[in-house]
Structure formats: structure tokens, C-alpha cells
C-alpha positions in Angstrom: -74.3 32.3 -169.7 -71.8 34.0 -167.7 -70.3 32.0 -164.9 -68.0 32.6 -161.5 -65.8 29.4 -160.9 -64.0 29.5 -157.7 -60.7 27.6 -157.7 -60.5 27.1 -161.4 -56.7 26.4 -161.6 -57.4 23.0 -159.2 -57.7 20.3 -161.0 -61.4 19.6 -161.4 -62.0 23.7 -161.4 -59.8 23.8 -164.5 -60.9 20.6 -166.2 -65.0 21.7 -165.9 -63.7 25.3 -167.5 -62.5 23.3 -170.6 -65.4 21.6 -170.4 -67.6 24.6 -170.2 -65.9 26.4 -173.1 -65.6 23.7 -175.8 -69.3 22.5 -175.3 -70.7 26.3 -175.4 -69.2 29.1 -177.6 -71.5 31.4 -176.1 -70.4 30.8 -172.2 -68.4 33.1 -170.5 -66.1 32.3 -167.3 -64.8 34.7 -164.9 -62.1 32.3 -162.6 -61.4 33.6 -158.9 -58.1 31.6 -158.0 -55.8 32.2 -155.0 -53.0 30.1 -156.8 -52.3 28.0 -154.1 -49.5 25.2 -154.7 -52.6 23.5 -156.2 -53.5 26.0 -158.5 -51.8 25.5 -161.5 -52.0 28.8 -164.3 -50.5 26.1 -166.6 -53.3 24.2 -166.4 -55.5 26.9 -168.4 -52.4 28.6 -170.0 -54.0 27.7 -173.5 -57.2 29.9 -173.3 -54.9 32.9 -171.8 -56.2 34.5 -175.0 -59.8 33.1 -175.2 -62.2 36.6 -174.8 -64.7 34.1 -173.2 -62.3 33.3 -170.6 -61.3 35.6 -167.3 -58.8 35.0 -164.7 -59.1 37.1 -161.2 -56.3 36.2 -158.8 -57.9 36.9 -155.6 -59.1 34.7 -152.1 -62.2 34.1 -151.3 -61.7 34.4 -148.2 -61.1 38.5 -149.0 -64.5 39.9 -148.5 -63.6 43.0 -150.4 -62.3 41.4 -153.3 -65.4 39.2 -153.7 -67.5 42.1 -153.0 -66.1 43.9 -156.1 -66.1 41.1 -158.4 -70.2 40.3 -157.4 -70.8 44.4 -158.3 -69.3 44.2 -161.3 -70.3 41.3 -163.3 -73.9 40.1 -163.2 -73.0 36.1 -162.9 -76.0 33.2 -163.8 -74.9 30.8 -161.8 -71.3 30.2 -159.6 -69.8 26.8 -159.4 -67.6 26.8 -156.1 -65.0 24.5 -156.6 -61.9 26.5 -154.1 -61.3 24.7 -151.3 -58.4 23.1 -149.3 -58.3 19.7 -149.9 -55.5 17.5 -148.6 -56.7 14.9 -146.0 -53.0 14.5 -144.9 -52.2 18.2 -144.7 -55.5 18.5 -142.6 -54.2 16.4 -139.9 -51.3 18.2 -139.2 -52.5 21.8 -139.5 -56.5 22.2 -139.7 -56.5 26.0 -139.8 -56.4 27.2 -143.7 -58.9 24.2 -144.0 -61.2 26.1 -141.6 -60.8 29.4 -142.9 -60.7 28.5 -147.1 -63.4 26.0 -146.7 -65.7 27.5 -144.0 -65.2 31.2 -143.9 -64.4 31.6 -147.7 -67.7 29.5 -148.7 -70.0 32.0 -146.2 -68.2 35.1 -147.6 -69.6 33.8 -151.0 -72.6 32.4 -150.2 -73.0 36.3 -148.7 -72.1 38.0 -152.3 -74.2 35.6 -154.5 -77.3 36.6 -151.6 -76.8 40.3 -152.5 -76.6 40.3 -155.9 -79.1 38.1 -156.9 -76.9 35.4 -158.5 -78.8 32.4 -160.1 -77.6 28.7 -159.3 -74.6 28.6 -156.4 -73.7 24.9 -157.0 -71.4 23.9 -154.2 -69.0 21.5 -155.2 -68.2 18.9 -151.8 -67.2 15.1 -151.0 -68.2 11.9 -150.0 -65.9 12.3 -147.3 -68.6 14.4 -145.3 -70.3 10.8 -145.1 -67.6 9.2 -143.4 -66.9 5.3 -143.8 -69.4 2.6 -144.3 -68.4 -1.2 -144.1 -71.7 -2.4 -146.4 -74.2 -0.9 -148.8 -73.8 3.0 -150.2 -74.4 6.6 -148.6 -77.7 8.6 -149.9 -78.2 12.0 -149.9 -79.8 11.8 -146.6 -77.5 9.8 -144.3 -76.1 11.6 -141.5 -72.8 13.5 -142.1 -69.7 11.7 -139.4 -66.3 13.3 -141.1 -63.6 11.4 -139.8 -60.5 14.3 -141.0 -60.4 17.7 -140.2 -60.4 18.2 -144.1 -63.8 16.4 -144.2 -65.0 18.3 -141.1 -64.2 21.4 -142.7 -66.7 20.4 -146.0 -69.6 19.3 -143.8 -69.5 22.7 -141.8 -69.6 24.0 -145.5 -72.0 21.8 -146.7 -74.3 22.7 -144.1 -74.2 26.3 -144.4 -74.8 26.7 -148.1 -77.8 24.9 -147.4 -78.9 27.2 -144.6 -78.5 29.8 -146.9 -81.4 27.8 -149.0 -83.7 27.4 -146.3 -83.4 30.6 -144.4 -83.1 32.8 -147.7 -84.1 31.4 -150.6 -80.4 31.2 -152.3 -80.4 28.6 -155.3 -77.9 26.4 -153.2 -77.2 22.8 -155.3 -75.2 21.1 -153.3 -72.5 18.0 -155.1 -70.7 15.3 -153.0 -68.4 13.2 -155.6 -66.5 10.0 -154.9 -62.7 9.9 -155.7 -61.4 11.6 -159.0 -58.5 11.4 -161.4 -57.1 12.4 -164.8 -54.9 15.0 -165.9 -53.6 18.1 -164.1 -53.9 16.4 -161.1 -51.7 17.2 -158.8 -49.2 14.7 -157.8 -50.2 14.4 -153.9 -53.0 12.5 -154.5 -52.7 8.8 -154.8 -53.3 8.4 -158.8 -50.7 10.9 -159.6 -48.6 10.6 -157.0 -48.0 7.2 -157.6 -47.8 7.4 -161.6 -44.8 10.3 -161.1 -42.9 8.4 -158.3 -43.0 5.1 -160.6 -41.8 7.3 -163.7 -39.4 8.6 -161.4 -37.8 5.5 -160.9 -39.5 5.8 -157.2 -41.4 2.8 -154.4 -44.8 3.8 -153.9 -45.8 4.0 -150.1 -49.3 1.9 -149.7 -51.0 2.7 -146.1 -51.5 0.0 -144.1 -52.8 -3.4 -146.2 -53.7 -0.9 -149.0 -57.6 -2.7 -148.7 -59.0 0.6 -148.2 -61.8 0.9 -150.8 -63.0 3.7 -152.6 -65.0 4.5 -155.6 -63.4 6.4 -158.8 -64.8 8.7 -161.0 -62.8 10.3 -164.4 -63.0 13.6 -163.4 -64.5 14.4 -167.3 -67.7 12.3 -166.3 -67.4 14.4 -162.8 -67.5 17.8 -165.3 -70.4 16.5 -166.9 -72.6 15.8 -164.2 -72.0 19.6 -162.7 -73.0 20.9 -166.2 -75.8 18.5 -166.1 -76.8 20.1 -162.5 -75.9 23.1 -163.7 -78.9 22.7 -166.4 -81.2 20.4 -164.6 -80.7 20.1 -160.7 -83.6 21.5 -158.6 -82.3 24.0 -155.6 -82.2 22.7 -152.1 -81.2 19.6 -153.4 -77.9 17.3 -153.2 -76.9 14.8 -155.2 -74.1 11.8 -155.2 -72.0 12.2 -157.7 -70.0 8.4 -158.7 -68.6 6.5 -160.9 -69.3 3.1 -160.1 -65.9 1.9 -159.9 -65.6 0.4 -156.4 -61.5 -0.9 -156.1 -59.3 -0.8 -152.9 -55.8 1.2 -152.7 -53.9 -1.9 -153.5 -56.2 -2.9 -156.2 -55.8 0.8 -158.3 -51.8 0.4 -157.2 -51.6 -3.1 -159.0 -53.4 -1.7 -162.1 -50.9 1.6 -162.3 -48.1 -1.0 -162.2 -49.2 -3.1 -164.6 -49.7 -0.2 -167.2 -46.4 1.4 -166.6 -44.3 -2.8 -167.0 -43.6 -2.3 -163.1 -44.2 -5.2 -160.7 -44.8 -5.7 -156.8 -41.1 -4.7 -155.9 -41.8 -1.4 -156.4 -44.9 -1.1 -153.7 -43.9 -0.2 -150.0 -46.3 -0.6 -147.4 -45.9 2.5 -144.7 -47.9 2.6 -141.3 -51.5 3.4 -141.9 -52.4 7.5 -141.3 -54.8 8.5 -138.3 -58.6 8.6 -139.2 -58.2 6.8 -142.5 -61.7 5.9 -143.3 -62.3 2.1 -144.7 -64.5 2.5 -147.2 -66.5 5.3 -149.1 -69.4 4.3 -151.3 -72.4 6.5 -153.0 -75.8 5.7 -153.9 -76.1 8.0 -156.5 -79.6 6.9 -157.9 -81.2 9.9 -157.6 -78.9 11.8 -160.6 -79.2 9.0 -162.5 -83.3 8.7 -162.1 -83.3 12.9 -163.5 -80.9 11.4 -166.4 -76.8 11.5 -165.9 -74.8 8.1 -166.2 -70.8 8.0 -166.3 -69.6 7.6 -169.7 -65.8 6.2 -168.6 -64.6 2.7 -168.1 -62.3 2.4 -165.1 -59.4 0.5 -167.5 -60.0 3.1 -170.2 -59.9 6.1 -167.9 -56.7 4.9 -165.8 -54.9 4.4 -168.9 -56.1 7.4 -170.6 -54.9 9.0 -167.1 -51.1 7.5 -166.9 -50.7 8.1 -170.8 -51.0 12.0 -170.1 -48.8 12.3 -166.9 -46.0 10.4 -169.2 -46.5 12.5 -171.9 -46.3 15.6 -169.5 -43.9 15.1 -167.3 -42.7 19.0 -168.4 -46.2 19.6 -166.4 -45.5 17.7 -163.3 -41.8 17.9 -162.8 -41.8 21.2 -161.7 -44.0 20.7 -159.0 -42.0 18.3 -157.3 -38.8 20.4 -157.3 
């Protein structure tokens, strides 16, 4: 199988290529990075010399460039991970969210159209849902983003799916609850507050810190994309979550306790606009066709912290 992953240097991106090559010898992966400050070469740097394994620094957003790549390689299936992502860099400039996440997904969905690619599985949030006080979003709850970041992956959402229904494209479309693990980088709350503690930093808590949300290690996350990958039906979108339902201050309290740190260390700063209360997914549906997360939460957190201390060589230079 011979695959086009879009923003393979991200952190998922890159952790589903490792995925992808150590469970098939036979699968080949051609990644299309812009190498944004999120896109990390290092995070691949070991299968620089893997013949399986391509790297194409390019936009997707560069019609051209796409174009070229689609003519020259005749791909099974591409798994669009590339997008901007940050729901605090969003609010104060929604532009490259627009452009990356809209623009850059039609320019694709365009190429795959015209060359006949198999699967497009379009990799999105439970973001798109907005907050919900009770229960869990389906697959067919209205979309009510609350951030332009969110905004930006409905509008995307929606129009890989019109390319579905109006021409036929083999669209799958994801929406995954909050991940973490390693090569994650440290602007998200996980990370962030693991390399602040290690730094001998407070971590800043919006508001109470009782926002909930549900956590997935992003190794069962890579699993259920090769499961859909294999098994999903086009037109269709699936929850992707982990079952691990804790709020902000909850996760915080856990990180400390790992790392010997106590309550001193939290600072509570005034909440951010938008922030949505809760997110939660019903994700019945890939479980009734046959995926289940493998992690613990405990497990998974500790696994998590373990390999940002271990790596600080990785991290450090991304705060400089």
C-alpha cells in the first residue's frame, strides 16, 4: 500500500507513520510537511534512511506542488493529518487557520478527485461539536465550534464530505477527543505542563481548571485510523475516544504527583475567550465495526511524562 500523509512531522502525523511502518513491511509513505514550528524532522529523523519512507517538504496549500506529487505517485489511500491547530493562536490571528485548514484541505480533496486516489481519510476534532454539559456527541449532532480553530475544521469537515456526495470521493471523515504522548509539542497542556514542571516552572490552570475533556494515547488514536483505514465505509464519520473523561485540574494533579511536585506549583490564570466546558464522544459506532482503546489513562500518562524526561534534548530546543 502506498500512502500520502499530510503533516507527518505533527505529532499524531509522525506517530501513525511509525505506526504504519513497523506493523507493515510492505507499506510505503510519501510525507507532505510544510515544517511548521510544529513539524518536527526530529521526530522521524530515525527512518531518514528507510526506502519505505519519503519526505516532501511542500504546503498544501501550493496547488502546484500537490498537483505534481498526485501525477507522480499513484497513492491508495491519503490520510490528511496537516492542519493548524492551536486554539490559543486561533484567537488572536484566524487567518493561517483559514487558509491551512480550509483552502489546503479543498486543494487536496481536488488532486485525490483527479487522480483517482482510493480512501481520503480526513483527520478532524471533537472540537467541531462544541461543548455539551451532559451525555456524549454522535456522529450526527449538529456542528457549533466555539474557536476560530474549531471553525476552521467544521468548514473542512464539511467539504470533504461534499466531495463524497457530489462526486463520489472515498471521504472518511475522524473527529478524535484530546491526545497525548511523545513528540508532542510542548504548547499543548500535557506537554506543556510536564516541560515547565521539569523546568523548575508554575503551571498556569485557566480559570477553576474544571474544564473536562476526554484523553486518548495518541498510539490507540493511530490505531483506530489504520483500523479505518482497513475497515471504515466511505461517507462515513466516526468518534474517535478514549474513554478517559478528567477535568484540566484533575490531569494537572496527576502530572504532579508523577513528577514528586505538589499544589505550589499550579497557578490559576484568567480563563481564555470561548473556552468550551466540556467535550465528550459517543464513539459506539467504531466500536460496534470492532476497535476498543488498548491504554489505561495511569499507564499512558506515565508512559507520557517518562519520555519527555528522558528527552528533554527533544524538547529543549523548542522552547529556546
Amino acid at each position: 500500500m502506498q500512502l500520502l500523509i499530510t503533516g507527518g512531522l505533527g505529532f499524531i502525523g509522525s506517530n501513525f507513520i511509525r505506526h504504519m511502518l513497523d506493523q507493515y513491511p510492505h507499506c510505503t509513505i510519501t510525507n507532505l510537511d510544510k515544517i511548521t514550528y510544529a513539524g518536527n524532522p526530529a521526530n522521524l529523523s530515525d527512518y531518514d534512511k528507510d526506502p519505505r519512507y519519503f519526505f516532501i517538504k511542500g504546503d498544501i496549500c501550493d496547488s502546484q506542488c500537490v498537483e505534481l506529487l498526485f501525477s507522480q505517485h499513484p497513492f491508495d489511500a491519503v490520510i490528511h493529518f496537516a492542519a493548524e491547530s492551536h486554539v490559543d493562536r486561533s484567537i488572536h490571528d484566524a487567518s493561517s487557520f483559514v487558509t491551512t485548514n480550509v483552502l489546503g484541505t479543498q486543494i487536496l480533496l481536488n488532486a485525490a478527485l483527479r487522480h483517482g486516489t482510493g480512501k481520503f481519510i480526513h483527520i478532524s476534532t471533537d472540537e467541531v461539536y462544541g461543548s455539551i454539559n451532559a451525555g456524549s456527541f454522535k456522529e450526527t449532532d449538529p456542528l457549533n465550534p466555539s474557536s476560530p480553530y474549531s471553525a476552521s475544521k467544521a468548514g473542512s469537515d464539511l467539504l470533504a464530505r461534499s466531495f463524497f456526495i457530489t462526486h463520489g470521493l472515498p471521504v472518511i471523515i475522524t473527529r478524535c477527543t484530546n491526545n497525548f504522548g511523545p513528540f508532542q509539542y510542548p504548547e499543548k497542556l500535557i506537554p506543556f505542563f510536564v516541560t515547565n514542571l521539569l523546568r523548575g516552572k508554575k503551571v498556569p490552570v485557566y480559570g477553576t481548571g474544571m474544564n473536562v475533556r476526554d484523553w486518548i494515547y495518541v498510539k490507540d488514536h493511530c490505531r483506530a485510523i489504520d483500523f479505518l483505514l482497513r475497515h471504515g465505509t466511505p461517507g462515513e464519520i466516526y468518534n474517535i475516544g478514549g474513554g478517559h473523561e478528567l477535568s484540566n485540574l484533575e490531569i494537572t494533579h496527576q502530572i504532579l504527583s508523577i513528577l514528586n511536585k505538589d499544589s505550589a506549583s499550579i497557578e490559576f490564570v484568567k480563563d481564555r475567550p470561548g473556552h468550551d466546558w466540556r467535550y465528550s464522544l459517543d464513539f459506539t459506532k467504531l466500536r460496534k465495526i470492532g476497535w476498543e482503546p488498548r491504554s489505561t489513562f495511569n499507564d499512558a500518562l506515565k508512559e507520557t511524562v517518562d519520555w519527555y524526561v528522558q528527552n528533554s534534548g527533544w524538547w529543549k530546543p523548542l522552547l529556546r
